[in-house]
Phi, psi and omega in degrees: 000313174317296175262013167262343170302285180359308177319289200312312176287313167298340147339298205281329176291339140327310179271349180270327185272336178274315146002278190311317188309281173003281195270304179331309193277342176288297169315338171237017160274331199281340197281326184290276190304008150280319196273336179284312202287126183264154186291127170346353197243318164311292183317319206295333190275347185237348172337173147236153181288139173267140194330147167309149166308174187237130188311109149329121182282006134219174183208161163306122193228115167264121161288173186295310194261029169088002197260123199282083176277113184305130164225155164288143197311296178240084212274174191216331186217092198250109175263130184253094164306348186187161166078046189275330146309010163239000166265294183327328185267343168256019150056028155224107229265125183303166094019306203188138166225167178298163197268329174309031161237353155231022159269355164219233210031061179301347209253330161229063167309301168317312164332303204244036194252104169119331173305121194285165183241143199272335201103176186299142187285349196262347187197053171288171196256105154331314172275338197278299142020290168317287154336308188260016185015057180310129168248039211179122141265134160258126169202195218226160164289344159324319201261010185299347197289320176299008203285301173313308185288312155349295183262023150260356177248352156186181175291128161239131151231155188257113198276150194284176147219288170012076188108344188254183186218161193318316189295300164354248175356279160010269182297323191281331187266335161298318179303309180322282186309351174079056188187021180291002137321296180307322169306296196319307188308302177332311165281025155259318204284329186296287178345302173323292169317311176295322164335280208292335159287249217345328184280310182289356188282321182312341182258351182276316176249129206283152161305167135091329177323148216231124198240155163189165199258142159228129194218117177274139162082193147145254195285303170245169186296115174081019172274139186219138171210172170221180194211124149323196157315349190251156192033227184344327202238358181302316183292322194286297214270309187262322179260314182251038162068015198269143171275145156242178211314176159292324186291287172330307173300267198359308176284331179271348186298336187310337203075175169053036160235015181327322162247056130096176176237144218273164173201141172293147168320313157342322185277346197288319147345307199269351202247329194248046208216045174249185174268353173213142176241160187233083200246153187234155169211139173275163142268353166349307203246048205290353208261315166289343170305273190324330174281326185310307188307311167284017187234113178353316183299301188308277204299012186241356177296155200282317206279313210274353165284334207255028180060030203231036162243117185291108175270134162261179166277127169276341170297347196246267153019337191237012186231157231231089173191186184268011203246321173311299181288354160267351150287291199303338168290274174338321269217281189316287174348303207284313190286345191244016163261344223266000000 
Protein backbone atom coordinates (compact mmCIF):
# COMPACT_ATOMS: atom_id res chain seq x y z
CA UNK A 1 0.00 0.00 0.00
CA UNK A 2 3.33 2.30 1.23
CA UNK A 3 4.34 2.03 -2.25
CA UNK A 4 1.75 2.25 -4.66
CA UNK A 5 0.75 5.48 -2.74
CA UNK A 6 4.32 6.58 -3.15
CA UNK A 7 3.73 6.00 -6.98
CA UNK A 8 0.77 7.92 -6.95
CA UNK A 9 2.18 11.03 -5.19
CA UNK A 10 5.24 11.36 -7.06
CA UNK A 11 2.68 11.34 -10.29
CA UNK A 12 0.76 13.62 -8.99
CA UNK A 13 3.92 15.95 -8.03
CA UNK A 14 5.20 15.72 -11.55
CA UNK A 15 2.05 17.06 -13.15
CA UNK A 16 1.33 19.75 -10.72
CA UNK A 17 5.44 20.93 -11.36
CA UNK A 18 4.92 20.78 -15.43
CA UNK A 19 1.89 22.57 -14.63
CA UNK A 20 3.59 25.04 -12.87
CA UNK A 21 6.67 25.29 -15.88
CA UNK A 22 3.91 25.35 -18.21
CA UNK A 23 2.00 28.96 -17.05
CA UNK A 24 5.44 30.33 -15.91
CA UNK A 25 7.09 29.91 -19.57
CA UNK A 26 3.36 31.25 -21.30
CA UNK A 27 3.96 34.44 -18.91
CA UNK A 28 7.14 35.67 -19.80
CA UNK A 29 6.34 34.74 -23.62
CA UNK A 30 3.25 37.20 -23.40
CA UNK A 31 5.67 39.40 -21.37
CA UNK A 32 8.56 39.48 -23.79
CA UNK A 33 6.07 39.78 -26.65
CA UNK A 34 4.31 42.95 -25.01
CA UNK A 35 7.58 44.55 -24.35
CA UNK A 36 8.92 43.86 -28.15
CA UNK A 37 5.81 45.43 -29.76
CA UNK A 38 6.19 49.44 -30.28
CA UNK A 39 3.31 51.66 -29.38
CA UNK A 40 1.39 53.35 -32.06
CA UNK A 41 2.97 56.69 -31.74
CA UNK A 42 6.16 55.15 -32.18
CA UNK A 43 5.48 53.39 -35.35
CA UNK A 44 3.87 56.62 -36.63
CA UNK A 45 7.09 58.17 -35.87
CA UNK A 46 9.72 56.02 -37.26
CA UNK A 47 7.14 55.18 -40.66
CA UNK A 48 9.38 56.04 -43.65
CA UNK A 49 8.23 58.40 -46.49
CA UNK A 50 8.30 56.38 -50.25
CA UNK A 51 10.80 57.18 -51.87
CA UNK A 52 11.15 60.33 -54.61
CA UNK A 53 10.08 59.88 -58.24
CA UNK A 54 13.64 59.81 -59.94
CA UNK A 55 13.87 63.04 -62.15
CA UNK A 56 13.34 61.92 -66.05
CA UNK A 57 16.30 61.91 -68.13
CA UNK A 58 14.14 63.77 -70.60
CA UNK A 59 11.37 65.91 -71.49
CA UNK A 60 8.85 67.64 -73.71
CA UNK A 61 10.09 70.95 -74.57
CA UNK A 62 7.73 73.60 -76.97
CA UNK A 63 9.69 75.98 -79.12
CA UNK A 64 9.72 79.39 -80.23
CA UNK A 65 7.81 77.63 -83.37
CA UNK A 66 5.40 75.65 -81.18
CA UNK A 67 7.06 72.72 -82.09
CA UNK A 68 7.09 69.70 -79.21
CA UNK A 69 10.50 68.44 -79.24
CA UNK A 70 12.03 65.36 -76.99
CA UNK A 71 15.22 67.04 -75.34
CA UNK A 72 17.55 65.99 -72.43
CA UNK A 73 16.71 67.17 -69.08
CA UNK A 74 20.27 68.89 -68.28
CA UNK A 75 21.73 68.55 -71.87
CA UNK A 76 25.75 68.44 -71.64
CA UNK A 77 27.23 68.83 -74.88
CA UNK A 78 25.02 72.09 -76.68
CA UNK A 79 25.54 73.65 -79.90
CA UNK A 80 24.57 77.38 -80.21
CA UNK A 81 23.63 78.94 -83.53
CA UNK A 82 22.94 81.85 -81.20
CA UNK A 83 22.83 82.80 -77.32
CA UNK A 84 26.21 82.20 -76.55
CA UNK A 85 26.66 84.93 -74.11
CA UNK A 86 23.79 83.49 -72.12
CA UNK A 87 24.99 80.09 -71.67
CA UNK A 88 28.26 81.66 -70.99
CA UNK A 89 26.33 83.46 -68.19
CA UNK A 90 25.03 80.10 -66.70
CA UNK A 91 28.66 79.03 -66.52
CA UNK A 92 28.08 76.70 -69.59
CA UNK A 93 30.18 76.51 -71.90
CA UNK A 94 28.87 75.09 -75.57
CA UNK A 95 30.17 72.32 -77.60
CA UNK A 96 30.44 74.39 -81.07
CA UNK A 97 29.16 77.69 -81.88
CA UNK A 98 28.29 79.80 -85.13
CA UNK A 99 31.16 81.57 -86.13
CA UNK A 100 29.67 85.74 -85.61
CA UNK A 101 29.60 84.38 -82.35
CA UNK A 102 33.49 84.32 -81.73
CA UNK A 103 34.17 87.36 -83.47
CA UNK A 104 33.06 89.93 -80.78
CA UNK A 105 32.46 89.85 -77.20
CA UNK A 106 35.80 91.08 -76.12
CA UNK A 107 35.12 91.62 -72.79
CA UNK A 108 35.09 87.56 -72.61
CA UNK A 109 37.52 86.64 -75.09
CA UNK A 110 39.33 84.24 -72.97
CA UNK A 111 36.23 82.49 -72.12
CA UNK A 112 35.12 81.44 -75.34
CA UNK A 113 38.92 80.78 -76.67
CA UNK A 114 38.96 77.19 -77.90
CA UNK A 115 35.33 76.79 -78.10
CA UNK A 116 35.12 74.91 -82.09
CA UNK A 117 33.40 77.19 -84.80
CA UNK A 118 30.58 75.39 -86.82
CA UNK A 119 30.42 77.94 -89.55
CA UNK A 120 28.11 80.64 -90.46
CA UNK A 121 24.57 80.17 -88.79
CA UNK A 122 22.67 80.72 -92.09
CA UNK A 123 25.01 77.72 -93.30
CA UNK A 124 26.79 75.46 -90.64
CA UNK A 125 29.13 72.51 -91.14
CA UNK A 126 27.11 69.95 -90.92
CA UNK A 127 29.89 67.20 -90.63
CA UNK A 128 31.40 69.37 -87.96
CA UNK A 129 28.38 69.30 -86.11
CA UNK A 130 28.14 65.67 -86.26
CA UNK A 131 31.65 65.44 -84.80
CA UNK A 132 31.12 66.98 -81.81
CA UNK A 133 28.14 65.00 -81.12
CA UNK A 134 25.80 67.43 -79.24
CA UNK A 135 23.19 66.34 -77.39
CA UNK A 136 21.22 69.63 -77.57
CA UNK A 137 21.14 72.29 -80.66
CA UNK A 138 20.27 75.72 -79.94
CA UNK A 139 19.29 78.57 -82.65
CA UNK A 140 17.17 81.18 -83.32
CA UNK A 141 14.54 81.56 -85.69
CA UNK A 142 16.44 82.97 -88.66
CA UNK A 143 17.91 79.45 -88.86
CA UNK A 144 14.12 77.76 -88.95
CA UNK A 145 14.82 76.21 -92.76
CA UNK A 146 17.84 74.27 -90.87
CA UNK A 147 15.71 72.96 -88.23
CA UNK A 148 15.16 69.78 -90.01
CA UNK A 149 18.29 69.14 -91.42
CA UNK A 150 19.89 69.84 -87.74
CA UNK A 151 17.72 67.73 -86.32
CA UNK A 152 18.50 64.80 -87.35
CA UNK A 153 22.10 65.07 -85.81
CA UNK A 154 20.63 65.94 -82.38
CA UNK A 155 17.15 67.20 -80.81
CA UNK A 156 17.20 71.15 -82.09
CA UNK A 157 15.28 73.98 -80.90
CA UNK A 158 14.22 77.38 -81.78
CA UNK A 159 14.52 79.77 -79.29
CA UNK A 160 12.36 83.42 -80.12
CA UNK A 161 14.58 86.43 -80.42
CA UNK A 162 12.38 88.60 -82.31
CA UNK A 163 10.30 90.81 -79.74
CA UNK A 164 11.68 89.62 -76.40
CA UNK A 165 14.35 91.79 -74.55
CA UNK A 166 17.68 90.32 -73.17
CA UNK A 167 16.29 89.51 -69.55
CA UNK A 168 13.88 87.29 -71.99
CA UNK A 169 16.37 85.40 -74.43
CA UNK A 170 18.08 84.82 -70.81
CA UNK A 171 15.30 82.65 -69.18
CA UNK A 172 14.13 80.90 -72.42
CA UNK A 173 18.12 79.53 -72.82
CA UNK A 174 18.02 78.55 -68.98
CA UNK A 175 14.95 76.70 -69.23
CA UNK A 176 16.10 74.93 -72.30
CA UNK A 177 19.28 73.87 -70.29
CA UNK A 178 17.37 72.78 -67.30
CA UNK A 179 19.17 75.97 -64.93
CA UNK A 180 16.01 78.36 -64.89
CA UNK A 181 17.20 78.58 -60.90
CA UNK A 182 20.29 79.58 -61.89
CA UNK A 183 19.03 82.29 -64.02
CA UNK A 184 17.10 83.72 -61.15
CA UNK A 185 19.93 83.74 -58.76
CA UNK A 186 21.93 85.36 -61.39
CA UNK A 187 19.51 88.49 -62.08
CA UNK A 188 19.08 88.80 -58.40
CA UNK A 189 22.98 89.27 -58.17
CA UNK A 190 22.97 91.62 -61.16
CA UNK A 191 20.22 94.13 -59.64
CA UNK A 192 22.36 94.09 -56.46
CA UNK A 193 25.22 95.37 -58.73
CA UNK A 194 23.25 97.92 -60.50
CA UNK A 195 22.10 99.05 -56.70
CA UNK A 196 25.28 99.38 -55.88
CA UNK A 197 26.44 101.57 -59.07
CA UNK A 198 23.66 103.69 -59.08
CA UNK A 199 24.70 104.45 -55.19
CA UNK A 200 28.43 105.10 -56.30
CA UNK A 201 27.60 106.84 -59.01
CA UNK A 202 25.44 109.51 -57.19
CA UNK A 203 28.01 111.59 -56.11
CA UNK A 204 29.35 111.67 -59.44
CA UNK A 205 26.20 112.81 -61.98
CA UNK A 206 24.52 115.87 -60.88
CA UNK A 207 20.58 115.02 -60.03
CA UNK A 208 18.38 115.82 -63.19
CA UNK A 209 21.78 115.60 -65.73
CA UNK A 210 20.12 114.35 -68.99
CA UNK A 211 21.90 111.21 -70.62
CA UNK A 212 21.86 109.91 -74.82
CA UNK A 213 23.11 107.08 -76.66
CA UNK A 214 24.44 108.30 -80.14
CA UNK A 215 25.69 105.40 -82.57
CA UNK A 216 27.77 107.02 -85.67
CA UNK A 217 28.13 104.59 -88.75
CA UNK A 218 26.80 101.09 -88.22
CA UNK A 219 24.74 99.24 -90.81
CA UNK A 220 25.00 101.76 -94.08
CA UNK A 221 27.07 104.56 -95.12
CA UNK A 222 26.07 108.06 -93.56
CA UNK A 223 24.36 106.35 -90.86
CA UNK A 224 23.37 108.38 -87.42
CA UNK A 225 20.94 107.19 -84.70
CA UNK A 226 20.15 107.60 -81.22
CA UNK A 227 18.74 105.29 -79.10
CA UNK A 228 16.04 104.75 -75.92
CA UNK A 229 16.28 102.09 -73.26
CA UNK A 230 17.09 99.38 -75.94
CA UNK A 231 20.40 97.83 -76.98
CA UNK A 232 22.82 100.58 -76.96
CA UNK A 233 20.92 102.61 -74.53
CA UNK A 234 19.56 99.61 -71.60
CA UNK A 235 22.65 100.36 -69.26
CA UNK A 236 22.18 104.03 -69.31
CA UNK A 237 18.43 104.24 -69.45
CA UNK A 238 17.54 100.79 -67.39
CA UNK A 239 19.76 99.63 -65.28
CA UNK A 240 21.19 102.90 -64.09
CA UNK A 241 18.24 104.60 -64.54
CA UNK A 242 19.50 108.09 -65.77
CA UNK A 243 16.48 110.32 -67.85
CA UNK A 244 16.93 111.12 -71.27
CA UNK A 245 16.09 114.12 -72.95
CA UNK A 246 12.34 114.78 -73.05
CA UNK A 247 12.27 115.21 -76.87
CA UNK A 248 14.08 111.89 -77.22
CA UNK A 249 11.65 109.99 -74.88
CA UNK A 250 8.71 111.31 -76.62
CA UNK A 251 10.05 109.98 -79.71
CA UNK A 252 11.18 106.58 -78.84
CA UNK A 253 7.61 106.09 -76.94
CA UNK A 254 6.67 105.94 -81.02
CA UNK A 255 7.97 102.46 -81.15
CA UNK A 256 9.34 100.88 -84.18
CA UNK A 257 13.06 101.60 -82.91
CA UNK A 258 14.82 98.63 -82.48
CA UNK A 259 17.50 99.79 -84.53
CA UNK A 260 17.28 102.61 -83.13
CA UNK A 261 15.87 105.92 -84.77
CA UNK A 262 17.97 107.15 -87.93
CA UNK A 263 18.39 111.15 -88.15
CA UNK A 264 19.99 113.48 -90.39
CA UNK A 265 22.89 115.32 -88.91
CA UNK A 266 20.29 118.46 -89.30
CA UNK A 267 18.56 116.90 -86.57
CA UNK A 268 21.53 116.52 -83.80
CA UNK A 269 20.36 119.71 -81.81
CA UNK A 270 17.15 117.81 -81.24
CA UNK A 271 18.04 114.49 -80.96
CA UNK A 272 21.56 115.17 -79.11
CA UNK A 273 20.94 117.60 -76.58
CA UNK A 274 21.70 116.04 -73.59
CA UNK A 275 24.28 116.67 -71.18
CA UNK A 276 26.21 113.60 -71.50
CA UNK A 277 26.70 111.23 -74.33
CA UNK A 278 27.47 107.78 -74.94
CA UNK A 279 28.58 107.59 -78.44
CA UNK A 280 29.46 104.27 -80.24
CA UNK A 281 31.10 104.84 -83.46
CA UNK A 282 31.87 102.33 -86.51
CA UNK A 283 34.45 102.60 -88.88
CA UNK A 284 32.25 101.32 -91.87
CA UNK A 285 32.34 105.19 -92.89
CA UNK A 286 35.60 106.73 -91.58
CA UNK A 287 35.14 109.75 -94.28
CA UNK A 288 31.32 110.62 -92.27
CA UNK A 289 32.96 110.08 -88.73
CA UNK A 290 35.37 112.96 -89.76
CA UNK A 291 32.48 115.17 -91.14
CA UNK A 292 30.37 114.41 -87.71
CA UNK A 293 33.71 115.36 -85.70
CA UNK A 294 34.14 118.63 -87.97
CA UNK A 295 30.96 119.73 -88.23
CA UNK A 296 29.60 123.02 -86.22
CA UNK A 297 26.31 120.95 -84.97
CA UNK A 298 28.17 118.39 -83.25
CA UNK A 299 30.77 120.50 -81.68
CA UNK A 300 28.17 123.26 -80.51
CA UNK A 301 26.27 120.21 -78.49
CA UNK A 302 25.94 120.58 -74.86
CA UNK A 303 27.61 117.12 -73.91
CA UNK A 304 30.98 118.10 -76.53
CA UNK A 305 31.12 121.74 -74.83
CA UNK A 306 31.28 120.66 -71.32
CA UNK A 307 33.47 117.50 -72.27
CA UNK A 308 30.96 115.08 -71.40
CA UNK A 309 30.96 112.73 -74.29
CA UNK A 310 31.95 109.12 -73.57
CA UNK A 311 33.39 106.96 -76.67
CA UNK A 312 32.78 103.49 -76.06
CA UNK A 313 33.47 99.97 -77.24
CA UNK A 314 31.01 99.15 -80.10
CA UNK A 315 31.58 95.51 -79.67
CA UNK A 316 30.86 95.57 -76.14
CA UNK A 317 28.43 98.43 -76.44
CA UNK A 318 26.47 97.16 -79.52
CA UNK A 319 25.87 94.28 -77.81
CA UNK A 320 22.44 93.29 -76.65
CA UNK A 321 22.42 90.27 -73.62
CA UNK A 322 22.96 90.17 -69.82
CA UNK A 323 26.32 89.01 -69.92
CA UNK A 324 27.10 92.46 -72.17
CA UNK A 325 24.96 94.56 -69.69
CA UNK A 326 26.92 93.49 -66.71
CA UNK A 327 30.35 94.78 -68.55
CA UNK A 328 28.66 97.65 -70.03
CA UNK A 329 27.92 98.44 -66.41
CA UNK A 330 31.37 98.15 -64.95
CA UNK A 331 32.42 100.24 -67.94
CA UNK A 332 29.86 103.32 -67.43
CA UNK A 333 31.23 103.11 -63.64
CA UNK A 334 34.60 103.60 -64.88
CA UNK A 335 33.89 106.19 -67.13
CA UNK A 336 31.52 108.63 -65.27
CA UNK A 337 34.14 108.15 -62.04
CA UNK A 338 37.33 109.27 -64.17
Amino acid sequence: MLKTWNKQYVLVILVLMVSVLAACGNSGSNSNSNSASPSPTVEATTETSPPAAEESATRVYKDGLGREVTIPTHPKKVIALQYLPEMMALETKPTGVASHLLNGFTYMKDQIAGIPDIGPTNDPNLEKILELEPDLIITAEWSKDLVESLNKIAPTIVLTWEGLDAVAHFKNVADALGQSDKAEAWLQNFNKEAEEARAALASKVETGETFGAVVIGGFEKGQLRVYGDGNVGYTLFNTLQFPMTDFVQTEWNKGDNELGINLSMEKLPEYASADRLFVVRFDNDKDFLKQIDESSLWQNLPAYKNKKIYTVDSNLWFSYDVLSFQAQLKDAVRLLSE
